[in-house]
C-alpha positions in Angstrom: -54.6 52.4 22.2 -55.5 49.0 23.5 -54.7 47.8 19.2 -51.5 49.9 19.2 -50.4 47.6 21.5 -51.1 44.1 20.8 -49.6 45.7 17.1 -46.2 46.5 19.0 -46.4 43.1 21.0 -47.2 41.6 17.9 -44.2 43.0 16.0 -41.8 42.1 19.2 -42.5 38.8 19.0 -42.5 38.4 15.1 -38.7 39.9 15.3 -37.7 37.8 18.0 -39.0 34.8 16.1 -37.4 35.4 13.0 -34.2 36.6 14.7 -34.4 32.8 16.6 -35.1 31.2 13.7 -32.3 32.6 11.8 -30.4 32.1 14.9 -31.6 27.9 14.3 -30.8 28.3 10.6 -27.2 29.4 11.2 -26.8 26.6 13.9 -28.3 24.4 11.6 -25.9 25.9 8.5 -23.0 25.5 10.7 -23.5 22.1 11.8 -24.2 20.8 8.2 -20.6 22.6 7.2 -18.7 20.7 9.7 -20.2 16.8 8.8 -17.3 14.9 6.8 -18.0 15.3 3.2 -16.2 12.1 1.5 -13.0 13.4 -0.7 -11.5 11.1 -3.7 -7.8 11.5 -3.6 -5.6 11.0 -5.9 -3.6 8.0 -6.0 0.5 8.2 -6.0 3.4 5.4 -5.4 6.7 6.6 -4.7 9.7 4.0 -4.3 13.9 4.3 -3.9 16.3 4.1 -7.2 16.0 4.2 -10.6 15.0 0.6 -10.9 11.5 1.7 -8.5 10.3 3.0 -11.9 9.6 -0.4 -13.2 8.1 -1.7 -9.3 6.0 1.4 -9.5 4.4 0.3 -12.8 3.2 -2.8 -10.8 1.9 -0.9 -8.0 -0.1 1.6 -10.4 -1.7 -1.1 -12.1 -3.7 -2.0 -9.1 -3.8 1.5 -8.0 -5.4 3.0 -11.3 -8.0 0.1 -10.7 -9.4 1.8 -7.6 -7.0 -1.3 -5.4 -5.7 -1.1 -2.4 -2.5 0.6 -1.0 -1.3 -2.3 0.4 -2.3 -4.5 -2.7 -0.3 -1.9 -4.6 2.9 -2.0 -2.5 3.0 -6.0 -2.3 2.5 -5.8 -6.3 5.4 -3.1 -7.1 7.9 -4.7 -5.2 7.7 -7.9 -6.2 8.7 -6.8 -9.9 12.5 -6.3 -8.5 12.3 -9.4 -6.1 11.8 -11.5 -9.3 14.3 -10.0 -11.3 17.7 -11.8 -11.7 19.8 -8.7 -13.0 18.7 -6.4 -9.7 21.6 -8.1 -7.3 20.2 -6.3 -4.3 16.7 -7.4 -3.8 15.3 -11.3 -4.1 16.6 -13.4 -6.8 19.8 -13.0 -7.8 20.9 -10.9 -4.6 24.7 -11.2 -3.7 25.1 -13.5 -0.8 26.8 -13.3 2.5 30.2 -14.1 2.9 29.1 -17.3 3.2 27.9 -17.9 0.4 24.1 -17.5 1.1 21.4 -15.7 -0.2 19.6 -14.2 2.9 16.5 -11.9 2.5 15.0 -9.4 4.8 11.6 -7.6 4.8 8.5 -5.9 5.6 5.3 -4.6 5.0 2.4 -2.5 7.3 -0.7 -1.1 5.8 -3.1 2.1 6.7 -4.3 -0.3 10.4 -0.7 -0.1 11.8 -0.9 -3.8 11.2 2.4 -5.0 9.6 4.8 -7.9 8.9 8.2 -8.6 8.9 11.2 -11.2 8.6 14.7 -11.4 8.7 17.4 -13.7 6.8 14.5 -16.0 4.6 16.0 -18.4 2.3 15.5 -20.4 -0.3 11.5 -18.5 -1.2 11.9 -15.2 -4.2 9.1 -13.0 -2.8 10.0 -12.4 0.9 7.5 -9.3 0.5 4.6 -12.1 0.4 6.1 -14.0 3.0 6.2 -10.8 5.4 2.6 -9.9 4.7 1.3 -13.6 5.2 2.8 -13.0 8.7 0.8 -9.8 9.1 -2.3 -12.0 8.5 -1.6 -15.4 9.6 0.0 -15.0 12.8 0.1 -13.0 16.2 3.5 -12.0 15.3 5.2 -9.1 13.5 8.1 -10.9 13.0 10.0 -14.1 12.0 13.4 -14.9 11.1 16.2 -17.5 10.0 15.3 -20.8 9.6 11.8 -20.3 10.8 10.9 -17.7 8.7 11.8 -20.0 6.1 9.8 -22.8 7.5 7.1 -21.0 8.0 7.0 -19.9 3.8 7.7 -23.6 3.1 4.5 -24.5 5.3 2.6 -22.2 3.3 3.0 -22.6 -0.3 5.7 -20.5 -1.2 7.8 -22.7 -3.7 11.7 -23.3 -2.7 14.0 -21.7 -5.2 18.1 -21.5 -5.6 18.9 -17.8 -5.4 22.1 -17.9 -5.9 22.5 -16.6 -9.6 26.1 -18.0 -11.4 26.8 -14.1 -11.9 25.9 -13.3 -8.4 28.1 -16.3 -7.5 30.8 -15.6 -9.8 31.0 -12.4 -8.1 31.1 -13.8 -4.7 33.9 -16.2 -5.5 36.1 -13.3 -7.0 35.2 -11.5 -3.4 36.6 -14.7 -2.2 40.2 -13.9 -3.4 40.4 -10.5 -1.4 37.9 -11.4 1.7 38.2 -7.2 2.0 34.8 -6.1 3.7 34.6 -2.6 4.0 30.7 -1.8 4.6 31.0 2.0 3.9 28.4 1.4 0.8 28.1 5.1 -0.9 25.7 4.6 -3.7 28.5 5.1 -6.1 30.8 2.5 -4.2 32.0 -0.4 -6.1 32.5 -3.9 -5.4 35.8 -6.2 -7.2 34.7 -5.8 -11.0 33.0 -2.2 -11.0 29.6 -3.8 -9.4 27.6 -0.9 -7.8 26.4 -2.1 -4.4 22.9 -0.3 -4.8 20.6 -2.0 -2.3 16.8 -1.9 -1.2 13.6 -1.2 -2.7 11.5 0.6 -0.4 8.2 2.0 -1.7 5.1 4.1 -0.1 1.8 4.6 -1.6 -1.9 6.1 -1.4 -4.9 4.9 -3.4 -8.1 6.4 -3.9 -9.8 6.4 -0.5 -6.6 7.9 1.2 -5.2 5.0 2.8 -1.2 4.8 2.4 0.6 1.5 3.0 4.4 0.4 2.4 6.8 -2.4 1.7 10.3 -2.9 2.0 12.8 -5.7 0.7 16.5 -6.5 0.4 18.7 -9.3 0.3 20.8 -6.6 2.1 24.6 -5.8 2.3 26.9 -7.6 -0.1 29.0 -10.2 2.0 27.8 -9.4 5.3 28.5 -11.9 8.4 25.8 -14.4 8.1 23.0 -13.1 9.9 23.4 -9.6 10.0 20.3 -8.2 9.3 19.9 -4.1 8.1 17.0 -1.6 9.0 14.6 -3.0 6.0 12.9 -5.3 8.0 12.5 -3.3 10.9 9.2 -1.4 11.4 10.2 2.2 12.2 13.7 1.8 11.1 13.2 1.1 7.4 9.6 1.2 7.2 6.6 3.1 9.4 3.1 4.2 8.0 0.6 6.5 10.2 -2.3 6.7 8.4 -3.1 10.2 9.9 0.8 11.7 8.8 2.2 10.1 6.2 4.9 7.2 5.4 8.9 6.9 5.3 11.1 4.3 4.0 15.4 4.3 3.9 18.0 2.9 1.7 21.6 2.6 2.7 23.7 1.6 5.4 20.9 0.2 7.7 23.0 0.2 11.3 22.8 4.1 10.5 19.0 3.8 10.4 18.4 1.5 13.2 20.6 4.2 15.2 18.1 7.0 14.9 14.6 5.3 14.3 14.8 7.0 11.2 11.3 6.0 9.1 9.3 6.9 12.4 11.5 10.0 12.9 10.9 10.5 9.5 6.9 10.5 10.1 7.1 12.5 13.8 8.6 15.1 12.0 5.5 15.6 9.4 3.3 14.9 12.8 5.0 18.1 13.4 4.0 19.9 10.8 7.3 19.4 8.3 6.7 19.1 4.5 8.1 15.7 3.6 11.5 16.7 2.7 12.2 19.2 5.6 11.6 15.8 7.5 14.1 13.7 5.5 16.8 16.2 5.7 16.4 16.4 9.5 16.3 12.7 9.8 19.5 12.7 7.4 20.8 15.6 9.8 20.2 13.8 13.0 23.3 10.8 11.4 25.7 13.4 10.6 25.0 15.2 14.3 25.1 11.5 16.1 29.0 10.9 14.1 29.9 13.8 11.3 33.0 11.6 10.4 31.4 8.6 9.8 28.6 10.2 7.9 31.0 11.8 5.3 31.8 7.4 4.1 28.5 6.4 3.8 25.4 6.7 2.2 21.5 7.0 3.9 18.4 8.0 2.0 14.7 8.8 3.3 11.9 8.9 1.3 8.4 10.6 2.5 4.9 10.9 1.5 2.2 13.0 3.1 -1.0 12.2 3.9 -1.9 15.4 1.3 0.0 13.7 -1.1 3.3 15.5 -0.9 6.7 13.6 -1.3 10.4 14.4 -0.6 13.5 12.6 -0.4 17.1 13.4 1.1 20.4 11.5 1.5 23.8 11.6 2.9 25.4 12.0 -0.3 24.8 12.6 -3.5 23.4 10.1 -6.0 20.3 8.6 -4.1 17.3 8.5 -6.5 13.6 8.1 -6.5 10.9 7.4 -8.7 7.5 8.7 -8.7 3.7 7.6 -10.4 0.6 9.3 -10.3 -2.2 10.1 -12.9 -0.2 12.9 -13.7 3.1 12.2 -13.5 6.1 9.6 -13.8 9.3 11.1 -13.4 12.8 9.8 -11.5 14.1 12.4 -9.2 17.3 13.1 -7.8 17.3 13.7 -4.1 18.9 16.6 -2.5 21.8 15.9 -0.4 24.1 16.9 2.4 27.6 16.2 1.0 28.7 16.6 -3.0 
């Protein structure tokens, strides 16, 4: 009797141990499921217009070398900011009414930290000038004749942007002095010029950092100093390194009006794919003034954190071009009016 039952205390406790110990395991099992297990994404630049297909070459090359975002952005843009034919962005863009070649913009990477400047003369790559203020000075932003200073200061070389076709242009402007900012992508200027402006671009390297840059030399023949959303973080840029990143195109006072990149982001905070949160950013113009929303143009451009992108406009005609390992295509966003 007395064995029989040290035999069923025996067995009690065996079961109890192995049930604790597979109690422990599946603790332990649980636990090692939830540590962070490191993921290689894959690396994607998307930019605004047709002509982002050749910026996007420059990004990928540092991207497809395992580079930085932010090195990648910088990089991409600067291929249109150096290119005399592209009359929106950096050399060659079409002056004020004045007569002068003004350039606006920005740049923030995956730390939030970003730079900016407004209505730079005289230096081509205003994209390097922005990010030299992100990590020179306490600042975000500079602008005028300081911003230009502070390029001067630091190496960048002093340039004449002010093409003879860009002037040309101007001076035949000259003749009418008609400026009627309504700037539908398809809008022409005195001679058939298509006023296509900006170059905003987004991308996300290897490690699944995202970054973004923006630049423009901004409306044709604006008032000397007026200054568009490009260089305005949230307006034409914002990257959250947990959501995603927006950039616009377009008529910029639209932009500014709603916040639009950072709306653009909040939205996919929310839980919108990125063109749900385009369209709704495009949505929230036409609610805040339908009429003038029908004459001119806006266009957002999104990428997710995941990866995803989407675009949307006011009207039709915005494009957008798009590299990856797997892909390098132009796309034709959707729109709100034919």
């Amino acid at each position: 009797m007395s064995d029989r039952r040290k035999f069923v205390k025996f067995s009690l406790l065996s079961s109890a141990a192995i049930l604790a110990g597979k109690n422990l395991f599946a603790k332990t099992n649980t636990t090692i499921a939830l540590l962070p297990v490191p993921v290689k994404n894959e690396p994607i630049v998307i930019s605004t217009w047709d002509f982002g297909k050749e910026a996007n070459a420059g990004a990928w090359e540092v991207l497809k070398r395992g580079g930085r975002a932010l090195d990648a952005v910088e990089a991409g843009v600067k291929i249109p900011e150096a290119d005399p034919d592209n009359q929106s962005v950096g050399l060659g863009g079409r002056p004020d009414r004045d007569g002068r070649v003004t350039l606006d913009a920005c740049i923030m990477d995956e730390n939030s930290k970003c730079g900016s400047l407004a209505c730079l003369e005289h230096v081509v790559h205003a994209i390097s000038v922005a990010r030299m203020v992100m990590e020179k000075t306490p600042h975000v932003m500079l602008v005028g004749d300081g911003a230009t200073q502070f390029a001067l200061e630091n190496g960048f070389k002093k340039e004449k942007l002010l093409t003879p076709k860009s002037e040309r242009e101007w001076k035949e402007w000259l003749k009418t002095n008609k400026y009627a900012p309504k700037n539908n992508i398809e809008n022409e200027l005195p001679g058939g010029i298509k006023n296509h402006d900006t170059i905003g671009m987004v991308a996300m390297d290897n490690n699944g950092n995202l970054s973004g840059a923006c630049t423009t030399s901004g409306m044709a023949y604006k008032m000397h100093g007026r200054v568009g959303d490009s260089p305005i973080i949230g307006a034409g840029l914002y990257v959250d390194n947990e959501v995603g990143a927006a950039t616009s195109t377009g008529v910029g006072e639209e932009v500014i009006r709603i916040v639009g990149s950072h709306l653009v982001v909040e939205l996919m905070r929310q839980g919108m794919e990125p063109e749900e949160a385009c369209k709704k950013a495009v949505e929230r113009i036409v609610t805040r003034n339908p009429e003038q929303a029908k004459t001119v143009q806006v266009g957002f451009l999104a990428l997710s954190k995941s990866g995803k992108f989407g675009a949307y406009a006011l009207q039709k005609g915005f494009t957008y071009a798009v590299r990856s390992g797997g892909e390098e295509k132009i796309y034709d966003a959707k729109h709100v009016y034919p």
